[in-house]
N, C-alpha and C positions, 0 to 999 in steps of 0.2 A: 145365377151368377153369385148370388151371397152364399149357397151354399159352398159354391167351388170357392170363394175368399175364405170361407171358415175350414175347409180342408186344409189348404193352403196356409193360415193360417198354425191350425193343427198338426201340421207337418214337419213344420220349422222348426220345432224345437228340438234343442240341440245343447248338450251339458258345457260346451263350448263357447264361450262369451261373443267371441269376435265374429265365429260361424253367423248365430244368430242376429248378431247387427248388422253383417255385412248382407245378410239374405233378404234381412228382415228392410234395408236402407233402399233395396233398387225393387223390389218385390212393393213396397209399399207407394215408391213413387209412380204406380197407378199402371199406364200404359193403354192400351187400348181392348185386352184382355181377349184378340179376334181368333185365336186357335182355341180358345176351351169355348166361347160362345159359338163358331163354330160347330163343335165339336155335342153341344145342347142342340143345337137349333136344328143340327139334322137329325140327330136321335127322336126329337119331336118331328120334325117330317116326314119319318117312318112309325109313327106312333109308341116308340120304345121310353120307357117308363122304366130302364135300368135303374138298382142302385148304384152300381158299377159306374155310369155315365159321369157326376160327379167327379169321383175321385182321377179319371181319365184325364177330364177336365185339367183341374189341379195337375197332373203328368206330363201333360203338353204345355202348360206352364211352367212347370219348373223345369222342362228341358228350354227350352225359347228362355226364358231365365238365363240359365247357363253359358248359351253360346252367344246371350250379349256380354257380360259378362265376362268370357274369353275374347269376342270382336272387340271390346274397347281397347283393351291390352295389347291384341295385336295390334290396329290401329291408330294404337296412342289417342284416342277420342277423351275429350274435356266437359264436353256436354251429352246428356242422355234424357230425356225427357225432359226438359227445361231443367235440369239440375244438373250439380256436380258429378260425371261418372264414377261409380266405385273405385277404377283403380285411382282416379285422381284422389280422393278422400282417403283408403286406405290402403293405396299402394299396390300395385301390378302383385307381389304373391298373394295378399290375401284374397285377392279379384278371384286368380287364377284355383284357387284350390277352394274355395268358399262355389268355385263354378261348379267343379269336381263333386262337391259335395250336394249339391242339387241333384246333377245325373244319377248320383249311388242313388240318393232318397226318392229318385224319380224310377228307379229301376225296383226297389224295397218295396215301392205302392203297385205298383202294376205285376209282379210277384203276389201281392195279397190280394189283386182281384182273382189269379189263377187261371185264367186264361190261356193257353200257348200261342194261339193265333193273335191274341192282343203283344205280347212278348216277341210274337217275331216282328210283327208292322213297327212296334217301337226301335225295338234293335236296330234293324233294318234302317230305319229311316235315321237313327241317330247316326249310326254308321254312313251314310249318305250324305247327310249335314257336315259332317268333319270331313272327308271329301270334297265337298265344293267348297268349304273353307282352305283346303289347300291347295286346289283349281285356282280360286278367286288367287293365295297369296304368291302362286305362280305368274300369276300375268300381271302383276302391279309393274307399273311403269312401264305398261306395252302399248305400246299406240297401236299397234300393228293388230290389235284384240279384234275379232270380224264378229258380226251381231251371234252366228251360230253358237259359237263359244261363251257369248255373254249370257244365250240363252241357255245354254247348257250349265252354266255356273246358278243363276238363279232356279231353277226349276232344283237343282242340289240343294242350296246353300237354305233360299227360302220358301221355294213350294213344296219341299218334301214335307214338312211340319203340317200343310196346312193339309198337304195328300191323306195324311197320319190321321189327321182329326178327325175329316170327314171318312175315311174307311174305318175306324174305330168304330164310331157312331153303328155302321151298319154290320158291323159283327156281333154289337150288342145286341143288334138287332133280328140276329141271324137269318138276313138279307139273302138273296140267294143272289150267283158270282153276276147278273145281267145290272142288278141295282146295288151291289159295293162296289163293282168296276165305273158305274156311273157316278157314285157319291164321289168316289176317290177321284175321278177326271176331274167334277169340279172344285174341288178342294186344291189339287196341281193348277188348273186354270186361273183359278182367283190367286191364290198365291202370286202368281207369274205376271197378273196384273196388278196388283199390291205392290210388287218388288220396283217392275217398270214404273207405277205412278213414283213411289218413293224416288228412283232416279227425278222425274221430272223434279218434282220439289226441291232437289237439290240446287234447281237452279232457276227454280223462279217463285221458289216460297216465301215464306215470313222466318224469320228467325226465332222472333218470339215466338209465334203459332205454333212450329214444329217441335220446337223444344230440344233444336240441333243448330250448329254454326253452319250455315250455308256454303256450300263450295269445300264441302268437308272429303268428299270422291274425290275431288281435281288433287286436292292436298294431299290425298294420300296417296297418289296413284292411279287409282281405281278409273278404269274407261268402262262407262256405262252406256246403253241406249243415246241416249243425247249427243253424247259426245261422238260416237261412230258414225251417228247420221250426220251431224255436225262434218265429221273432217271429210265425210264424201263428198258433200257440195259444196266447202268453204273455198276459197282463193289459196292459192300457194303461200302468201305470204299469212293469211287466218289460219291454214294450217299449218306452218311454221311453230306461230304465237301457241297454241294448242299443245300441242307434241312437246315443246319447251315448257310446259307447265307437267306433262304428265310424268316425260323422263326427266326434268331436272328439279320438279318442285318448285318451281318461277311462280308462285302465286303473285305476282308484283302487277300484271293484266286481269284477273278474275271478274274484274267489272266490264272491262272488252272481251273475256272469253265468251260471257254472258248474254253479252248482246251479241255475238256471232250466231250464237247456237239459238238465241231466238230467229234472229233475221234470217238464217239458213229454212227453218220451219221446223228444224231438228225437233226441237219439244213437241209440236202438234203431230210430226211423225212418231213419239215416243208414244203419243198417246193413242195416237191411232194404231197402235201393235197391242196397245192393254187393252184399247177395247175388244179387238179381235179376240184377245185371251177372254176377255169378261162373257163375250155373247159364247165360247167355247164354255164356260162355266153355265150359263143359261139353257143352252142345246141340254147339256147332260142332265141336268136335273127336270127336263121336261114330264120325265115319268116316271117321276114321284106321283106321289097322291098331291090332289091338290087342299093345301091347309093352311092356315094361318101362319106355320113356320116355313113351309115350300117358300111363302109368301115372302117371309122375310129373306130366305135364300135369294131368292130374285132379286128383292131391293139390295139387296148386300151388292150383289156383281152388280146393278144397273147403276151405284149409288159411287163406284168407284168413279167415272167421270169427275163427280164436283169434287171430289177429296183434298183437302185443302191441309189435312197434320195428317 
């Protein structure tokens, strides 16, 4: 992972002042760095020792980069890692085109590995990602959103990235199609229990911890896992209060939304949908070799449960 920060690093630069700060501002504010480690951790479970692995790394970062990046903009979001979001510091266009310029440079490095099979999984998947971002900005302020759709949005918006990382891995690896179909499955599964925990959090995390305003989805729209299981078993009048937060923006109950969607079991049922996804991550990678990063493959999907940021 230092070496993918000194890619990363080395990539950024840019004869462009504000490029380079505004890359170097939300690039720096850390994150959790889980599609290029990732993206190591299974090239080491297939014994792959690319030079190539690296800089892939750094690729799937600065696209994940990117389309935060553009989410905050669209979003209007104020916090992003415990800090101030890009467009809040320098404004919605430089967010927006300093995004733009991640993709090209993300597109300029994966070009220099030479690859075509790595060029199409990226393309591809970029292309799939802007797609569920315009899924997702279609059903804002729909109560009416049914769990299929929600699933279908995340598996676009955020398990395709992670689909990306782990199939890279194994074309580095030049895997044959029984074990990149398997890396890729886990990669889509873990993603999809990532996105769903993320939901939970939204509404029974820490604010500090997460380094996001809690009740940030309700505010903007967004009906996630919690809330869907939520409005199935609430009372007519709890779903009332709900629906009025999502189509009209009502954040004035967010602390009664909250405890509805506990007391319903709505969050224990969100979680019990990501573990389903996590042990679907587990099944697939059963036949790999077993090694010290298999290893950590596992703990990764088993380790989603306690996830707390």
């Amino acid at each position: 992972m230092q070496r993918v920060d000194r890619v990363i690093a080395e990539r950024l630069i840019s004869e462009v002042p504000l490029v380079k700060e505004v890359a170097q501002y939300i690039i720096a504010a850390g994150g959790k760095r889980l599609r290029p480690a990732l993206l190591l951790l299974m090239s080491g479970a297939l014994g792959d020792t690319s030079v190539h692995r690296h800089t892939l790394a750094a690729v799937v970062e600065f696209i994940h980069t990117a389309t935060l990046l553009h989410d905050d903009v669209v979003d209007e979001s104020t916090l992003r890692r415990g800090r101030t979001t890009a467009n809040q510091r320098f404004g919605n266009a430089a967010s927006v085109l300093v995004g733009d310029f991640l993709y090209s440079r993300a597109f300029q490095m994966m070009v220099d590995v030479g690859l075509m099979r790595v060029m199409d999984v990226l393309s591809e998947a970029t292309n799939v990602i802007a797609e569920g971002e315009v899924l997702q900005l279609m059903n804002i302020h729909d109560a009416s959103l049914d769990e299929a759709t929600y699933m279908r949005v995340i598996r676009s918006k955020t398990a395709k990235l992670f689909e990306a990382s782990a199939r890279l891995a194994a074309i580095l690896a030049n895997s044959d199609v029984a074990t990149e179909s398997a890396c890729a499955t886990y990669g889509q599964a873990l993603g999809c229990a990532f996105q769903i925990i993320d939901d939970v959090l939204d509404y029974e995390g820490d604010a500090q911890t997460l380094g996001k305003n809690l009740g940030d989805d309700l505010r903007e729209g967004k009906v996630t896992l919690p809330i869907i299981g939520a409005l199935r078993v609430a009372s007519s009048k709890e779903q009332a209060l709900i629906r009025q937060a999502i189509e009209g923006g009502d954040m004035s109950h967010l602390t009664e939304i909250q405890h509805i969607i506990l007391n319903t079991g709505a969050l224990a049922a969100a979680r019990q949908t990501a573990m389903a996804e996590a042990q679907r991550a587990l099944d697939a990678i059963a036949v790999l070799p077993h090694n010290p990063h298999q290893q950590a493959l596992l703990d990764l999907a088993l380790g989603l449960q306690n996830r707390t940021v």
